[in-house]
Every structure is written in C-alpha cells, then in structure tokens.
C-alpha positions, -999 to 999 in steps of 0.1 A, spaced: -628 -930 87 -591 -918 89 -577 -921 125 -574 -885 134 -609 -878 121 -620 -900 152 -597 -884 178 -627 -875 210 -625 -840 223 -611 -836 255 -627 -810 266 -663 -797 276 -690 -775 261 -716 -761 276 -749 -756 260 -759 -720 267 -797 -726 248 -819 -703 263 -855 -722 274 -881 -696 269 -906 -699 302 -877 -715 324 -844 -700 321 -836 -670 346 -816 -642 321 -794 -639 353 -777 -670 348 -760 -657 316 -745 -624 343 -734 -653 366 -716 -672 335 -701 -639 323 -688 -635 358 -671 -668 358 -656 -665 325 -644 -630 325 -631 -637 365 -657 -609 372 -637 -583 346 -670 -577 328 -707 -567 341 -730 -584 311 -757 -561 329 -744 -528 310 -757 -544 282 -790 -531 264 -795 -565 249 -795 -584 288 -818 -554 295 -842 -567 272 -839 -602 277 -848 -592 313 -879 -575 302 -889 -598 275 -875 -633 282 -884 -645 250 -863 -667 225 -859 -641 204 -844 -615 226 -820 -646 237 -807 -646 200 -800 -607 199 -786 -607 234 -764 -641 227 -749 -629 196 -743 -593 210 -728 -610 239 -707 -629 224 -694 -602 199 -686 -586 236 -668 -610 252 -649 -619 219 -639 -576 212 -630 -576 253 -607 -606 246 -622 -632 269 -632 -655 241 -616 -667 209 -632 -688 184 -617 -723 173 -625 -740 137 -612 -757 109 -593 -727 94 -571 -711 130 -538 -724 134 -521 -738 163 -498 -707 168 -527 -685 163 -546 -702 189 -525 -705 213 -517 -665 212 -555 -664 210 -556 -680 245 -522 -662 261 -548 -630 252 -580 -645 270 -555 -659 301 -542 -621 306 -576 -612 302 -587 -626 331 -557 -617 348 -533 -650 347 -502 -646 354 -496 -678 341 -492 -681 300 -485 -705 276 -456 -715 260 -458 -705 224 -436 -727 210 -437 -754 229 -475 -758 226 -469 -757 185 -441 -782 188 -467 -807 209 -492 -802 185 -470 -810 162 -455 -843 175 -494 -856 184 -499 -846 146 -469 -869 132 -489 -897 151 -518 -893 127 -529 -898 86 -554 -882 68 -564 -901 33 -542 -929 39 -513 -900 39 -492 -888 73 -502 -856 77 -482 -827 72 -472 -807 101 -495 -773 91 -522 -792 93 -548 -777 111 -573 -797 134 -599 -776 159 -602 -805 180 -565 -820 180 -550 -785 187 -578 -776 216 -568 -812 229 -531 -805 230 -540 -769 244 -566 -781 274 -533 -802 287 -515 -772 286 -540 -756 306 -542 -779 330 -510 -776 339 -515 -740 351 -548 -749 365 -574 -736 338 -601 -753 315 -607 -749 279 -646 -746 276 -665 -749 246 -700 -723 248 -727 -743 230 -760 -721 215 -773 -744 199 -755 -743 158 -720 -748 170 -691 -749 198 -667 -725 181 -663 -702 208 -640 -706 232 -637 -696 269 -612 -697 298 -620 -708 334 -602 -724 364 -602 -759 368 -619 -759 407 -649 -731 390 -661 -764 368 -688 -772 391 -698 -741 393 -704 -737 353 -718 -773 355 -742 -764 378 -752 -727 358 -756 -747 325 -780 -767 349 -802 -738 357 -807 -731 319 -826 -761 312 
C-alpha cells in the first residue's frame, strides 16, 4: 500500500444511526444545537415532526437526508471526498466557522501551502505526488490542526454509508457530542 494511502485520520466521526425502539428523535435537536452553536431549530422541520410521531427507521432516512440537505444549504456543513480541493475546503470551512459565528478564520493560503508541504512528504504508485493532489483525509488532517489552533474540531457525521459530511464544533463541546452520539445507541 503506498504510504499516503495509510495516513490515520485525525479526526472523529460520529455515527448518527438512528436505533429504531431506543433512540430519542430529540437527540438529533440537541446535535443540531451544538453544531449550528444554536443558529438553527431542527424542530421547524416537517421531517423531525414525523420522526417524532413515527420513530421508525424509515422516517430517520427522510428526516436525515432532509436534514442534512438543511444544514448543508444553511452553510453549517460541507462535505469532504475524493474530488474537493484543499482551497475549496478550506473556504468551505471559513463559511461553516462564520456560520456559527467565529470570529476566528482560517488562513487560506497558508492552510493550502501546509497541505502542500505534508503532500511533498508522500508518493502514490512509487511516484512523489504532485502538489494538486487531492486527499479527503490528508487535507481534513492538515485542516483539524488548523482548527485547533482557534479552538474548534473537525467532526465527521456518520449515517451509516459514509463520513462525507463535515461539521464544525468547539474543542471543550466534544464531550458533549460524545456523550449525544451515546444516547443514540
């Protein structure tokens, strides 16, 4: 396997998988709460209202994927896969951090250029790779340190097929979304 195939997230996801007979809809107004820094009330929604009246898997899938449409048109989460660049995601962030009202950002260009120089460290195919190269999980890596710096978390929102999206929290609210991902199973 080439060496930056094998680089380890260094990040968290959080699997949101609704358990059909256990899992308290409210939880997922508790995790919009924390991830939109209370900017967004998921109970507006027709979808929650339905999962609240029929907590069912089904209604889960309708009111996860209409959530997350939500949060993702209200700017409070981005996706991350093979295909977004480093500059796009770390605009894509600056968005999600004003979103919640930061009035700490990013540095554009100095994020790109540390992606960049992690990305000289690294081959793909027995090749260095080229600078454009885009990696999810290097360039979430080099973007988590970032946030860190400025006190915020990259988390990953797990539902069960993938980890693309991407949310925003502070670093002392990772308890908290610890112990809500808890509650849901």
């Amino acid at each position: 396997m080439e060496d930056i195939l094998s680089i380890p997230y260094d990040y968290s996801g959080y699997d949101l998988v609704f358990e059909e007979g256990t899992t308290d809809p409210s939880i997922y107004s508790e995790i919009t709460q924390l991830i939109t820094n209370h900017k967004f009330d998921v109970s507006g929604m027709e979808e929650y209202d339905a999962l609240t009246k029929d907590p069912t898997e089904d209604s889960f899938y309708e009111f996860y994927d209409a959530w997350i449409d939500q949060l993702t048109e209200e700017g409070f989460l981005t996706e991350l896969n093979y295909s977004v660049d480093i500059n796009s995601f770390v605009l894509a962030v600056n968005g999600i951090l004003e979103g919640i009202g930061s009035s700490n950002l990013l540095d554009v260009s100095a994020t790109v250029k540390l992606y960049r120089t992690e990305l000289s460290k690294y081959s793909f195919q027995g090749k260095p790779v080229g600078e454009d190269f885009k990696y999810d999980v290097l360039e979430a890596n080099v973007v988590v340190a970032e946030l860190r710096k400025i006190g915020y978390e990259l988390i990953a929102l797990f539902d069960g097929c993938d980890n693309n999206m991407q949310a925003i929290i502070p670093v002392d609210k990772i308890q908290t979304m610890q112990e809500l991902e808890g509650r849901i199973k």
